[in-house]
C-alpha positions in Angstrom: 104.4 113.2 74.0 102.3 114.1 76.9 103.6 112.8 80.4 101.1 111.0 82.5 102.5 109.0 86.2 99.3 107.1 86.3 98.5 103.9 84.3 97.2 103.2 80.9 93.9 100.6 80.6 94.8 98.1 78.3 92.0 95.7 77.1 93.4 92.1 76.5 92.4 89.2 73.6 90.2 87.0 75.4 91.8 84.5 77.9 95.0 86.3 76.9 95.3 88.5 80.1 98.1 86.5 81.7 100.0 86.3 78.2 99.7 89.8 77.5 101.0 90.9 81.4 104.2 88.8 80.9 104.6 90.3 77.1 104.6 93.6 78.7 106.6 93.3 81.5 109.3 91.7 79.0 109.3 95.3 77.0 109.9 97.0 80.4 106.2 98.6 80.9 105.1 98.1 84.9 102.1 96.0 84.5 99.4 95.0 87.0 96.6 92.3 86.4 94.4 92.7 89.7 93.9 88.8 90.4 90.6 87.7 92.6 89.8 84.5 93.6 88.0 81.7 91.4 85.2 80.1 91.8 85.6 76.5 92.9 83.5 73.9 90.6 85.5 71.1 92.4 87.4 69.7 95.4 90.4 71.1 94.0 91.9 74.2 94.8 90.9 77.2 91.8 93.9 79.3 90.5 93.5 83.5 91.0 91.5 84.6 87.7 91.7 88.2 86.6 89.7 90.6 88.7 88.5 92.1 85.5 88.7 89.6 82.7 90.4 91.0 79.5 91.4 94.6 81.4 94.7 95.0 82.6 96.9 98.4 83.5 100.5 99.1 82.0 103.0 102.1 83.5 105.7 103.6 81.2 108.8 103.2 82.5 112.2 104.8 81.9 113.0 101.1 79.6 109.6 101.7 78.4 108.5 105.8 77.7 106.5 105.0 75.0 102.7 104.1 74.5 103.1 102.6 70.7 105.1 99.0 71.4 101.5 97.8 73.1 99.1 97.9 70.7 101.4 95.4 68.6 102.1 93.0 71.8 101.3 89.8 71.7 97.5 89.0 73.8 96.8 92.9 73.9 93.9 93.9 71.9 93.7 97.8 72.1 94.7 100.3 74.3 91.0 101.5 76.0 90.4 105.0 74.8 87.6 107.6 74.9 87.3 109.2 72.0 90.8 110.3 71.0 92.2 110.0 74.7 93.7 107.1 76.2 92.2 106.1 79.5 94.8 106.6 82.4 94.0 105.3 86.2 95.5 107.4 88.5 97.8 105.4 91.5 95.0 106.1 94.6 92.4 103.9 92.1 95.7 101.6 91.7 96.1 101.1 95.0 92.1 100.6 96.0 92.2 97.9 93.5 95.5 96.3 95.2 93.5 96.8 98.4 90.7 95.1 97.7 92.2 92.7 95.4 94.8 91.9 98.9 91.4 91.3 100.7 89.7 89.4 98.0 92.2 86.6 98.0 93.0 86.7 102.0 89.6 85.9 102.2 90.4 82.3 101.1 87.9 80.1 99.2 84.0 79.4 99.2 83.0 76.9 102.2 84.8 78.4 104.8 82.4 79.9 107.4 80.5 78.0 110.1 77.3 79.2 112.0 78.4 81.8 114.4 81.2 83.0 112.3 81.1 86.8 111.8 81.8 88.1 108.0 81.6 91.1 106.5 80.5 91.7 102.8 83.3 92.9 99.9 81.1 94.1 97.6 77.6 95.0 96.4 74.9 97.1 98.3 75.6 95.6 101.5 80.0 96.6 101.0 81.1 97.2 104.3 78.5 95.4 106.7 79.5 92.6 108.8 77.1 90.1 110.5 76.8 87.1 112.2 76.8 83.8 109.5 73.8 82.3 110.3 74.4 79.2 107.7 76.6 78.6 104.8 77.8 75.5 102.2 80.9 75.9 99.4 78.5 78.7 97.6 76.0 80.4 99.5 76.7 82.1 103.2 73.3 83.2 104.7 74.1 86.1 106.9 71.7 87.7 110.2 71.4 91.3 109.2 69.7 93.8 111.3 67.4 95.9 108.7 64.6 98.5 110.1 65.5 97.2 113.1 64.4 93.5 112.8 67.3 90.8 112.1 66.9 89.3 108.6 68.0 86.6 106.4 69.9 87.4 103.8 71.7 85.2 101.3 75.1 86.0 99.7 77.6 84.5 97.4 80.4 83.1 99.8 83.4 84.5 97.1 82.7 88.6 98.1 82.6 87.5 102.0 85.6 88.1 104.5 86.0 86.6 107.8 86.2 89.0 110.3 
């Protein structure tokens, strides 16, 4: 069997991400499920949901060296190949994910910007620019962008927003 140090893609059942993580990590594989935050259709607080619904990553271990015990775990659906090779993510995408996943969920819930605020975008075209929050309720944050040298409007989602 070939050797690999990065991490095999697994593809979960539907809604069986969580089950399939603990399964996993009870055989003795590493196993990370990037969590991000939810999006809040009430007052009360949302729970993490997976980052990447149904995809999860799985490292063999020393207790686990082989590939063959996953597909027949419980909540996995398939080891994600191309063609006749498995796909492995190396650990600097690993720890990008963990990154952004670590920034994703310090950024807290929807709601939480006030005019004057400064934010800067996770993700999307605008990754990486921060501006001043011009408005903002639980969904929507309308940031003042400087484009083409005139400051503009522009409406984003409040859940790939940081504080800054």
């Amino acid at each position: 069997m070939q050797t690999h140090d990065g991490w095999l893609v697994i593809m979960s059942k539907p809604k069986a991400e969580l089950d399939a993580k603990h399964q996993l990590g009870n055989q003795g594989f590493d196993v990370y499920l990037p969590m991000g935050p939810a999006r809040a259709r009430s007052q009360t607080p949302a729970q993490p949901v997976p980052l990447f619904p149904r995809y999860l990553f799985a490292r063999l271990t020393a207790a686990a060296p082989s590939v063959m015990p996953i597909r027949s775990t419980r909540g996995v659906s398939q080891v994600v190949r191309f063609g006749t090779q498995m796909a492995w993510a190396t650990d600097p995408l690993i720890q990008q994910i963990q990154e952004f996943e670590a920034r994703l969920l310090a950024a807290g819930t929807p709601g939480r910007f006030k005019s004057g605020d400064r934010a800067e975008v996770l993700s999307g075209p605008f990754a990486g620019v921060t501006a001043d929050v011009l408005k903002s309720d639980e969904a929507r944050v309308v940031l003042l962008l400087t484009i083409l040298g005139g400051q503009q409007p522009v409406s984003f989602n409040a859940d790939i927003l940081a504080p800054v």
